[in-house]
C-alpha positions as CSV (number, residue, x, y, z in Angstrom):
1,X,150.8,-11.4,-45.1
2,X,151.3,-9.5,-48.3
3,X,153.0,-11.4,-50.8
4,X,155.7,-9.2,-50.5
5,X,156.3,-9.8,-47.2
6,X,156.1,-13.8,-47.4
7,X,158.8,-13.1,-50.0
8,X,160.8,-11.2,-47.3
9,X,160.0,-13.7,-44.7
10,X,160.8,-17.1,-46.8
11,X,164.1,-15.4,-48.2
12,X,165.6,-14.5,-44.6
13,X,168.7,-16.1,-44.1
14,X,168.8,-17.2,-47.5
15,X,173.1,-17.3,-49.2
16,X,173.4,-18.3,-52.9
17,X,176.9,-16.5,-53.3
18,X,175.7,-14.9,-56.1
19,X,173.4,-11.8,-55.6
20,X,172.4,-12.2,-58.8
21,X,171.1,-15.9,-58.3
22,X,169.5,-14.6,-55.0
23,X,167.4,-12.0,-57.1
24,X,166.1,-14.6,-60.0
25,X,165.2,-16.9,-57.2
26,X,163.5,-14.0,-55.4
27,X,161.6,-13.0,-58.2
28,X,160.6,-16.6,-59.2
29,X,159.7,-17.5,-55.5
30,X,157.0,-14.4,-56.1
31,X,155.8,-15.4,-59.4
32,X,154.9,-19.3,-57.8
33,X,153.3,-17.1,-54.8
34,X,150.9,-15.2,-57.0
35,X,150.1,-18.1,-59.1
36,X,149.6,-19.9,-55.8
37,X,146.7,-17.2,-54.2
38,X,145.2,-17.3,-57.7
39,X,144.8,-20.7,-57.8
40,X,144.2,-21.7,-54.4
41,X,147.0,-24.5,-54.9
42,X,149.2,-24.6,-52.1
43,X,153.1,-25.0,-53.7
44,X,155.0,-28.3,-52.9
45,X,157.7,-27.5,-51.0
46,X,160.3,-30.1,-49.4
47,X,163.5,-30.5,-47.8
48,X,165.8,-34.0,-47.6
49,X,167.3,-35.2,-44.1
50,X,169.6,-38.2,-44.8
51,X,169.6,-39.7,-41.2
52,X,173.4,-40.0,-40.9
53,X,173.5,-39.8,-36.7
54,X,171.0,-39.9,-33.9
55,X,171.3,-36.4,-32.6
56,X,170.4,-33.0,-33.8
57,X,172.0,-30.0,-32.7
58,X,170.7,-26.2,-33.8
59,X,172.3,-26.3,-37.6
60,X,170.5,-29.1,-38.5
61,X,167.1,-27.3,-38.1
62,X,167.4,-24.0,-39.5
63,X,165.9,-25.6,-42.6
64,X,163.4,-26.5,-40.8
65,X,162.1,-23.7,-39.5
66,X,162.1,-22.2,-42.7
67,X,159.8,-25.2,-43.6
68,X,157.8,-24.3,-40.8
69,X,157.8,-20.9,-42.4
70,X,156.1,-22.4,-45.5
71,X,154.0,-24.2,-43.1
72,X,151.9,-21.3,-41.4
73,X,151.5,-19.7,-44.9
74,X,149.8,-22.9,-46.0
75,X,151.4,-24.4,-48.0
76,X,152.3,-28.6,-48.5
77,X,155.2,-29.5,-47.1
78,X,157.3,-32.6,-47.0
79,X,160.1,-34.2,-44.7
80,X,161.9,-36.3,-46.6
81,X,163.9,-38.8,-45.2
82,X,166.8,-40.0,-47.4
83,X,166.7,-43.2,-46.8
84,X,168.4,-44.2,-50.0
85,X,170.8,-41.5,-50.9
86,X,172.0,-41.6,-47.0
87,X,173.5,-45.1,-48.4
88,X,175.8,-43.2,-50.6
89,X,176.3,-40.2,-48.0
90,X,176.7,-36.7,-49.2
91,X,179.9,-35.4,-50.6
92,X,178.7,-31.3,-50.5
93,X,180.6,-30.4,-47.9
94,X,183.1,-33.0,-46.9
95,X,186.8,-33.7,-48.2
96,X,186.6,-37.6,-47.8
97,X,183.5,-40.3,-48.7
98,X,181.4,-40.6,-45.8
99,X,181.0,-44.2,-45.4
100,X,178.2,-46.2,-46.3
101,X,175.7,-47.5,-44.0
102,X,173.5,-49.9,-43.7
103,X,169.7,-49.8,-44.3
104,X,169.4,-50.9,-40.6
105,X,171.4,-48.1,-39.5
106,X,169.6,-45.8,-41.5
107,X,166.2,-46.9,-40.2
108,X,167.3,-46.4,-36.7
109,X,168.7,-43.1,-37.1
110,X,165.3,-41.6,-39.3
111,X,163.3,-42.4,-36.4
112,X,164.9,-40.1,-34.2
113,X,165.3,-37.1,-36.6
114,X,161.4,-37.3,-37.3
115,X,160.6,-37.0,-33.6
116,X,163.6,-34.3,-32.8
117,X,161.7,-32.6,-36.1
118,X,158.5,-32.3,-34.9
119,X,160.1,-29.8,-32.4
120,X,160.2,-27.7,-35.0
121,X,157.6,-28.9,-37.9
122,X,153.6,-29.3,-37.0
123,X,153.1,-32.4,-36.7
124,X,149.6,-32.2,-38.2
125,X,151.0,-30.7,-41.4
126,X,153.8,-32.5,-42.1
127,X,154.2,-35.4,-45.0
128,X,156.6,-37.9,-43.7
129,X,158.3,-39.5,-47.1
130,X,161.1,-41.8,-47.9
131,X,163.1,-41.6,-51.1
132,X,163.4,-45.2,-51.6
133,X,159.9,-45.1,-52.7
134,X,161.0,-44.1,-55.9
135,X,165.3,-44.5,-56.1
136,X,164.3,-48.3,-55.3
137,X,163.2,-48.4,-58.4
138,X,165.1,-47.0,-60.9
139,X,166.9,-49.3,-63.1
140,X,170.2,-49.0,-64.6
141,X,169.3,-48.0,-67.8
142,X,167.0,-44.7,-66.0
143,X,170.3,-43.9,-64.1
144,X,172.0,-44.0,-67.3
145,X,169.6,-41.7,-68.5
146,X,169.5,-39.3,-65.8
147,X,173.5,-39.3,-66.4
148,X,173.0,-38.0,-69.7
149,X,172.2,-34.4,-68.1
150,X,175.6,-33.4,-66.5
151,X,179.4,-33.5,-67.4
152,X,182.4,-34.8,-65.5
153,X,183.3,-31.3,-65.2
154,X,180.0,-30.1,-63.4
155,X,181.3,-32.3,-61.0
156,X,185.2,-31.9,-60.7
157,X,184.3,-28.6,-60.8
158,X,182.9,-28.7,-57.3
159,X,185.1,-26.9,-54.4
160,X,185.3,-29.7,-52.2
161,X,185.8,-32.3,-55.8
162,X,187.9,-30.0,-56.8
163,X,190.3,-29.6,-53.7
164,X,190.2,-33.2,-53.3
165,X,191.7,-33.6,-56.9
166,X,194.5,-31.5,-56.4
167,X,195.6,-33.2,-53.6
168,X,195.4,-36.5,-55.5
169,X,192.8,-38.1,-52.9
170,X,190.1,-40.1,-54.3
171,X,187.0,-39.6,-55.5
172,X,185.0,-42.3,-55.6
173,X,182.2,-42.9,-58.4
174,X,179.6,-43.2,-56.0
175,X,179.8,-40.1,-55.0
176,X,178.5,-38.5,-58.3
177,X,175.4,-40.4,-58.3
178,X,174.4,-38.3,-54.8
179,X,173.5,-34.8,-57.0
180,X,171.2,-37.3,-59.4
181,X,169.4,-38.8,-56.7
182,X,168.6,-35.6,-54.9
183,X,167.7,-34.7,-58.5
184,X,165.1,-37.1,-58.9
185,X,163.9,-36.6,-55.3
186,X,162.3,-33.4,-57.0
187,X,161.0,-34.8,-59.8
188,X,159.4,-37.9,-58.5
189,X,157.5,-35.2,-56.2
190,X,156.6,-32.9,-58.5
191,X,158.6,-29.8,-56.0
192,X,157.5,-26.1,-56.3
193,X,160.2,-25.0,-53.6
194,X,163.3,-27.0,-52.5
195,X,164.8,-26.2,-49.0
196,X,168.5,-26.7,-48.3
197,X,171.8,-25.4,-46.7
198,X,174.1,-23.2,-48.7
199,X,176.2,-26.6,-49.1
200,X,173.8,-28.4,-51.4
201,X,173.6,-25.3,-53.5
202,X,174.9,-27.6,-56.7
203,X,172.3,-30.3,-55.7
204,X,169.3,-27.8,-55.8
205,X,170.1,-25.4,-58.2
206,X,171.6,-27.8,-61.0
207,X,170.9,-30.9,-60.3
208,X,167.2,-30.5,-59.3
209,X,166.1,-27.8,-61.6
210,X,167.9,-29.6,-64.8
211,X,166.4,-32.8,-64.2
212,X,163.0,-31.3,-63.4
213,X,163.5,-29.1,-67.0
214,X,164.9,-32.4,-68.8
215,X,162.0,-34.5,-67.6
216,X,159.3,-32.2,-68.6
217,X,158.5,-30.0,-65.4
218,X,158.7,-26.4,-64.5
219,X,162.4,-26.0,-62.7
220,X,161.9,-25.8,-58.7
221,X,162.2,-22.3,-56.5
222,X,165.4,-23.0,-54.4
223,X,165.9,-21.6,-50.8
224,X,169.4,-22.2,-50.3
225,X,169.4,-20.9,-46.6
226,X,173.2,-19.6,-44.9
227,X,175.3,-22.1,-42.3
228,X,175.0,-21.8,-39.2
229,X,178.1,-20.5,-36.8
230,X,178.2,-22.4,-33.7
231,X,178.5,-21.2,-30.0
232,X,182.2,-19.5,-31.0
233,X,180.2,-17.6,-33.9
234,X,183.4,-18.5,-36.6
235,X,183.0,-22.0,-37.9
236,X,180.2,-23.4,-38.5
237,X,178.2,-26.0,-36.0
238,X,179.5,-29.1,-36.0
239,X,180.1,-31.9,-33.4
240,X,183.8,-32.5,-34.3
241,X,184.8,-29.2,-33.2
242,X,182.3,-28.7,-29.8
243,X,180.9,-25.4,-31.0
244,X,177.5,-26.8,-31.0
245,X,174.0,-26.4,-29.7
246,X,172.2,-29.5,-28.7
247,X,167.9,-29.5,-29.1
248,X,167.4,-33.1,-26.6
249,X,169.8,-31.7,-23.7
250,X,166.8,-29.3,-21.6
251,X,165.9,-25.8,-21.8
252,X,168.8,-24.8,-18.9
253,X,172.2,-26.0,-21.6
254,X,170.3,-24.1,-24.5
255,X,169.9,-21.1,-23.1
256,X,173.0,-21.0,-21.4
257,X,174.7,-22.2,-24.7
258,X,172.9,-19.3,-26.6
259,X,174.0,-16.5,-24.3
260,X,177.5,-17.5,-24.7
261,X,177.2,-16.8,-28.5
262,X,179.0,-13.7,-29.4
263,X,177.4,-10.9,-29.9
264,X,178.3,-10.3,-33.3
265,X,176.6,-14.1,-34.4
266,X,173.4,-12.5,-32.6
267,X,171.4,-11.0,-36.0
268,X,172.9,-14.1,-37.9
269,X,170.9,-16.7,-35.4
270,X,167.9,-14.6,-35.3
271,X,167.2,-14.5,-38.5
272,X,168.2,-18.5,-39.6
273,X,166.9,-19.8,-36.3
274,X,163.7,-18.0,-34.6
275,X,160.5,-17.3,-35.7
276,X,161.0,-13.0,-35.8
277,X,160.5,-11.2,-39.1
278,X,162.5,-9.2,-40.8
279,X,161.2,-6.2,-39.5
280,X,161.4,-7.2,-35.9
281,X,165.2,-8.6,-36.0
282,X,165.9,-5.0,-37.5
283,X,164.2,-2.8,-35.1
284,X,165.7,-5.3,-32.3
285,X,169.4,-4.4,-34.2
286,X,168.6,-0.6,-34.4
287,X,168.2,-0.3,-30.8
288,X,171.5,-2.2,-30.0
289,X,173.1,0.2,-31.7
290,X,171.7,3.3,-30.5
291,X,172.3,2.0,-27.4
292,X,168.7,2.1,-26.4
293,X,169.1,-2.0,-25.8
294,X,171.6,-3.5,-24.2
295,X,173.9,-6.0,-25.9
296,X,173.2,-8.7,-23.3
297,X,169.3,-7.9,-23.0
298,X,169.2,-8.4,-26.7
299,X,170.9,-11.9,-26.3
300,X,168.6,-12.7,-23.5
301,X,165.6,-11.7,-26.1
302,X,167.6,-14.1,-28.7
303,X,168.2,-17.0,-26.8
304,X,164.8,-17.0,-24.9
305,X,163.1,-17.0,-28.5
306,X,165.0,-20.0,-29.5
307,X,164.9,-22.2,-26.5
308,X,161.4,-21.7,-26.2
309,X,161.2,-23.1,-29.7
310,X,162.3,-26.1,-28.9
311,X,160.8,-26.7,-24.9
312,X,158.0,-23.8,-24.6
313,X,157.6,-20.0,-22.9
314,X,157.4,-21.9,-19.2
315,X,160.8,-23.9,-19.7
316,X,162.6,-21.0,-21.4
317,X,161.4,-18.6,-18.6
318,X,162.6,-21.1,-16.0
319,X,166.2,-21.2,-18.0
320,X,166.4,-17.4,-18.4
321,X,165.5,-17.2,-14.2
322,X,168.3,-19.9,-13.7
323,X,171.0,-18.4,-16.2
324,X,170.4,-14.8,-14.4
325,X,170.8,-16.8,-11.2
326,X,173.6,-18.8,-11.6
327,X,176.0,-17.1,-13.7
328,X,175.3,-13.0,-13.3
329,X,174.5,-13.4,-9.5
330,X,177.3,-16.2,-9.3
331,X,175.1,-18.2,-7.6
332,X,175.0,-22.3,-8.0
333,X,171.3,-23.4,-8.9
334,X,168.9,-25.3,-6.3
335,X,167.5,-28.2,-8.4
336,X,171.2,-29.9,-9.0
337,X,170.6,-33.6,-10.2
338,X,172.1,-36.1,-8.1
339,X,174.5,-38.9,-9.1
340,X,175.2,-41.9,-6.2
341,X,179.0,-42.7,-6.8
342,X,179.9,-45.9,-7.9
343,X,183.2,-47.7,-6.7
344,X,186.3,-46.8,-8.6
345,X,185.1,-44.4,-10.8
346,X,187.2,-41.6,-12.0
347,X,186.0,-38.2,-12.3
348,X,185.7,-38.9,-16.2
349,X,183.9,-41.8,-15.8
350,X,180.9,-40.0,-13.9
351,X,181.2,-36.9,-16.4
352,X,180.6,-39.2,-19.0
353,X,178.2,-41.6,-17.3
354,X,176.1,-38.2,-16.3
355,X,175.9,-37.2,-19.4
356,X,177.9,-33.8,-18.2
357,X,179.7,-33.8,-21.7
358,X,179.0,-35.3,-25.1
359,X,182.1,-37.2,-26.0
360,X,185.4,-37.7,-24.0
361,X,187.3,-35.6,-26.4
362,X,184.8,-32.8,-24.8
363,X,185.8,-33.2,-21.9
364,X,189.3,-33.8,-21.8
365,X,188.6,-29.6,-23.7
366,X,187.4,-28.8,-20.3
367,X,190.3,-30.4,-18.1
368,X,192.8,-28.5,-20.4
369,X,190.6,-24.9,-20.3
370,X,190.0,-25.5,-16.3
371,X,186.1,-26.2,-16.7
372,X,185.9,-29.0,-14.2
373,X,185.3,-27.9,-10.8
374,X,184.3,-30.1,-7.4
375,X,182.8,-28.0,-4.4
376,X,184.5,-24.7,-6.1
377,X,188.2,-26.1,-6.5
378,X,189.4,-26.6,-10.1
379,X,190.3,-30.7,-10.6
380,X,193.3,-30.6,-13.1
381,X,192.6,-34.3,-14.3
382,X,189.8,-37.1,-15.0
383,X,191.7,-39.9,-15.3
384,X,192.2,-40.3,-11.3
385,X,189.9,-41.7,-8.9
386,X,187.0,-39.3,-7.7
387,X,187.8,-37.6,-4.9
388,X,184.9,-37.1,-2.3
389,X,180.9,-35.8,-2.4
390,X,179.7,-32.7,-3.5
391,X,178.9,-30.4,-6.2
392,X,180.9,-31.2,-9.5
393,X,180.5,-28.1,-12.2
394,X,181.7,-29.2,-15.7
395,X,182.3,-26.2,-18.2
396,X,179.6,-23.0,-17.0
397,X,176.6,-24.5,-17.1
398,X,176.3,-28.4,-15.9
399,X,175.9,-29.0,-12.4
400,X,175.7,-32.8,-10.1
401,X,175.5,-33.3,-6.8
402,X,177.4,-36.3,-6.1
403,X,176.5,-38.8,-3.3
């Protein structure tokens, strides 16, 4: 690729707010390119994962794959697992303190996200680092220090410090010391490029760069990439409100999941979660609108793309035959798992022991919307014994064949 069109590429999906901010880190992100072909030195680039949970769903990887982007152009890159500043939790986006864990906890949960990762990442080319290597060591006096760069009001200024003021909730002191941590994460590796969703924009863009400038280095390139909508293309992905897109559930619950995206969230997931250039997600958008391509044959193209991602062209083929199958020829698929009933279980019991739904809150969603089905006939409630063999559908795309 031109450099020009690695610029292109690496700046996809990228949301700083500020058009002017987008075009300084543009034109910076080319400068480090040029100097990099010059020089033959492939630019450090990282992004942090503080291993909160167990389970990724699509929003957690779109930085990934923009890693992955920095990947096949050859350059270093680095997963970084926060092992340390996941202790004090991250306040970017939430209107509470997350609560502290433990290190145990936190050593559990890194060692799924590295293997959900290298779904994404190659595995070959990928530096697996934890920042307690370095935060483990800084004393008191080298926090003090690293203090000495912001204000009070950097921080209170902060939407979410800011809306959590007003309403007279607390912010805790421990929450400040997050930005300086993720600050030093740069430093103490010597970044080129940072990675990171729009919501760690202040983290990046002033905490990392300042404390890089302060401490004698050349301020980092920062691809602050856009949030992901989930499956109802309006808020974005999150757990707590079921929109998402699980990666560990099979190739069959992606796909499906990705063609019920609207199409309106189609261009936004194509160019923050597949592998397609510019140019292709554009010529792909053209023909929508001309009507040369058909709304739902351009979803199938997205959600093919993604799922195969994740599983591989075979799998996603097999879900895109299965989806055309079951839903537009209203047909119920032939490979149905099978679950042997145990004695009194309700309905919500086997939904939940066969994994049909990710939470009970889930699927008490799909009671209420009339989701649940058993041999074709809607069952209005899961707290009540279940009823009798056959197939149980929960929401459009999980099947069982209960025994």
């Amino acid at each position: 690729m031109k450099i020009e069109e690695q610029v292109e590429l690496l700046m996809q999906g990228a949301e700083y707010g500020d058009e002017d901010l987008k075009k300084a880190m543009a034109a910076e992100l080319r400068a480090r390119l040029i100097e990099s072909e010059k020089t033959g030195r492939p630019l450090n680039v990282y992004c942090g994962y503080d291993p909160t949970s167990t389970d990724l769903h699509l929003g957690h990887t779109i930085s990934m794959r923009k890693l992955r982007q920095f990947q096949d152009l050859g350059h270093r890159v680095t997963f970084l697992i926060g092992s340390y500043t996941a202790l004090v939790g991250d306040p970017s986006d939430k209107n509470k303190a997350r609560p502290v864990l433990t290190e145990e906890q936190v050593a559990e949960n890194a060692r799924t996200y590295t293997d959900q990762a290298f779904r994404v990442l190659d595995r070959e080319k990928t530096i697996i680092r934890y920042n307690g290597e370095w935060l483990s060591k800084l004393t008191l006096v080298d926090l003090i220090r690293l203090g000495q760069n912001f204000t009070i009001q950097q921080f209170l200024a902060r939407e979410n410090f800011a809306k959590r003021l007003e309403k007279s909730e607390p912010i805790y002191l421990h929450e400040t010391f997050y930005a300086l941590m993720q600050g030093y994460d740069a430093v103490a590796m010597e970044t080129d490029v940072q990675v990171g969703g729009s919501d760690q924009l202040f983290n990046i863009i002033v905490a990392g760069r300042k404390l890089q400038e302060a401490l004698g280095q050349k301020p980092l390139v920062g691809i602050v990439t856009a949030i992901l909508p989930g499956t109802d293309g309006v808020q974005r992905m999150s757990k707590s409100t079921g929109n998402i897109v699980p990666i560990n559930t099979g190739a069959n619950d992606m796909f499906g999941k990705l063609m019920s995206v609207p199409d309106s969230a189609m261009g936004v997931y194509l160019r923050l979660a597949s592998r397609w250039t510019p140019t292709q997600i554009e010529t792909l958008e053209r023909e929508v609108a001309a009507g040369v391509l058909h709304p739902r044959d351009a979803k199938m193209n997205m959600a093919f793309e993604i799922t195969s991602i994740f599983y591989n062209d075979e799998e996603a083929s097999a879900a895109q035959e299965n989806f055309i199958k079951t839903f537009q020829k209203k047909e119920t698929p032939d490979d149905i798992p099978e679950y042997e009933l145990k004695a009194g279980q309700t309905i919500l019991d086997v939904i939940l022991d066969a994994k049909l739904s990710a939470s009970k809150g889930e699927a008490r969603r799909l009671f209420e919307q009339k989701g649940v089905r058993l041999n074709g006939e809607t069952l209005e409630r899961g707290d009540v014994p279940f009823p009798q063999a056959g197939v149980l559908q929960v929401g459009k795309r999980r099947f069982l064949r209960v025994k």
